[in-house]
C-alpha positions in Angstrom: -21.5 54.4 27.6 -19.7 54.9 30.7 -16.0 53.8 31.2 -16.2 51.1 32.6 -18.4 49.6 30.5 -16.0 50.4 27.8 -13.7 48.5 29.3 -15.8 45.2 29.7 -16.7 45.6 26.2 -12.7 45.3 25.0 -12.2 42.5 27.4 -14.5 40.4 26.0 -13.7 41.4 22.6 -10.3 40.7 23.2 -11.7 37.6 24.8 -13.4 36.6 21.6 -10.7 36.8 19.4 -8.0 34.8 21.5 -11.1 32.3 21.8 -10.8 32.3 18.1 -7.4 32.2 17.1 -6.9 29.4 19.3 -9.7 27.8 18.0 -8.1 28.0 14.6 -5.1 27.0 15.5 -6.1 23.5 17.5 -8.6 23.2 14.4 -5.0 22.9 12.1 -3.4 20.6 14.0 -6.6 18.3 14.1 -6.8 18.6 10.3 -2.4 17.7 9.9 -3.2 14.8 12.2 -6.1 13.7 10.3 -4.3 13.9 7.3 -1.2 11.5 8.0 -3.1 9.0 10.1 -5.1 8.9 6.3 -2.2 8.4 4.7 -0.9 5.8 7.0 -4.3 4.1 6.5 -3.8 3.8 2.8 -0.7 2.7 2.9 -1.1 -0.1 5.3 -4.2 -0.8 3.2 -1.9 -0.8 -0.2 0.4 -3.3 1.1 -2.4 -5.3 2.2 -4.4 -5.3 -0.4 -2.1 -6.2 -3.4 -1.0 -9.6 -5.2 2.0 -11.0 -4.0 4.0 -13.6 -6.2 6.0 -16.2 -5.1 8.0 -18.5 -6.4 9.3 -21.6 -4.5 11.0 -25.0 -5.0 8.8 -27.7 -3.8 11.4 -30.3 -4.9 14.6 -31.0 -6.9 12.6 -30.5 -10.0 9.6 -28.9 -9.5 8.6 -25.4 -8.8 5.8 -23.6 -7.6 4.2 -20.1 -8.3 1.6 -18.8 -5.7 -0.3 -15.5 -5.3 0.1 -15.4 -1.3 -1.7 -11.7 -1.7 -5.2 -11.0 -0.9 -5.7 -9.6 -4.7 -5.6 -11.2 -8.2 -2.5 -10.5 -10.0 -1.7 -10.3 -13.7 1.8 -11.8 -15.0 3.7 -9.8 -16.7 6.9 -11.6 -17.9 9.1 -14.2 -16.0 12.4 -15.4 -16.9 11.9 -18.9 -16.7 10.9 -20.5 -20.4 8.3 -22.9 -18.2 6.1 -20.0 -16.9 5.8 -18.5 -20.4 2.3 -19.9 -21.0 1.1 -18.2 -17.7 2.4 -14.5 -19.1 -0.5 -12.7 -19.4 -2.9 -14.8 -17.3 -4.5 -13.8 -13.7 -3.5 -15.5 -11.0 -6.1 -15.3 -8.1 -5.2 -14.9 -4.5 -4.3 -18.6 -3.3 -4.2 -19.8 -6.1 -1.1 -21.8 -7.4 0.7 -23.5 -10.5 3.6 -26.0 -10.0 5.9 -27.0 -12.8 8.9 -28.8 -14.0 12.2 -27.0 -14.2 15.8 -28.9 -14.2 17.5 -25.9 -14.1 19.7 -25.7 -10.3 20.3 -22.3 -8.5 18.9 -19.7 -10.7 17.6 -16.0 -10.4 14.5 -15.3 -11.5 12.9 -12.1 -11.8 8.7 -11.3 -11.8 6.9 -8.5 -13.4 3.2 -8.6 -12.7 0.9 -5.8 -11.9 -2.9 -5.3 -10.6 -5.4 -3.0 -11.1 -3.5 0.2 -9.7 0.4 -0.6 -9.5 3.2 -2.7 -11.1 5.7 -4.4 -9.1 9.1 -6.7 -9.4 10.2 -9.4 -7.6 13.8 -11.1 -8.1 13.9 -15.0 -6.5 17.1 -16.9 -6.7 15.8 -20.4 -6.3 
């Protein structure tokens, strides 16, 4: 091999490998972008997707509780002595109870969960 031929044969190595490692490194950055628009995805998707109680006054004495989620929740505990009998029970999305409560301004706290997470809710009503 003559010189110069030599020398068109480390160019193009040389070539080769910057070709690569930028390659490599525009392949990373695709991957880390990938990755947190994935992970904004599933969060959107988790707070989307999940059972949300509420609990309202419709009246002087009467409440309501309503799954305004797009998922069934499960009712974990409540500190009103009316919603007792729904403890335990699935409440589908739209879905709604109303009942009868004297009590006036009061606080009360939700613990339901679906099929992946728990959550809490405090109302003061």
């Amino acid at each position: 091999m003559n010189s110069v031929t030599q020398i068109i044969f480390s160019i193009t190595s040389f070539i080769i490998a910057l070709s690569l490692l930028v390659g490599l490194i525009l392949i990373s950055i695709s991957l880390f972008n990938i990755k947190g628009q994935l992970k904004k995805r599933n969060r959107i998707l988790a707070q989307n997707l999940r059972p949300y109680l509420l609990i309202r006054r419709l009246n002087q004495n009467t409440l309501e509780i309503r799954n305004a989620g797009n998922t069934p929740g499960v009712l974990d505990s409540c500190d009103i002595s009316e919603l007792s009998n729904l403890v335990g029970q699935t409440i589908f999305a739209g879905q709604s109870y109303t009942f009868k409560s004297d009590a006036a301004e009061t606080t009360i706290n939700l613990s339901y969960h679906d099929q992946i997470n728990h959550f809490m809710e405090t109302y003061t009503i």
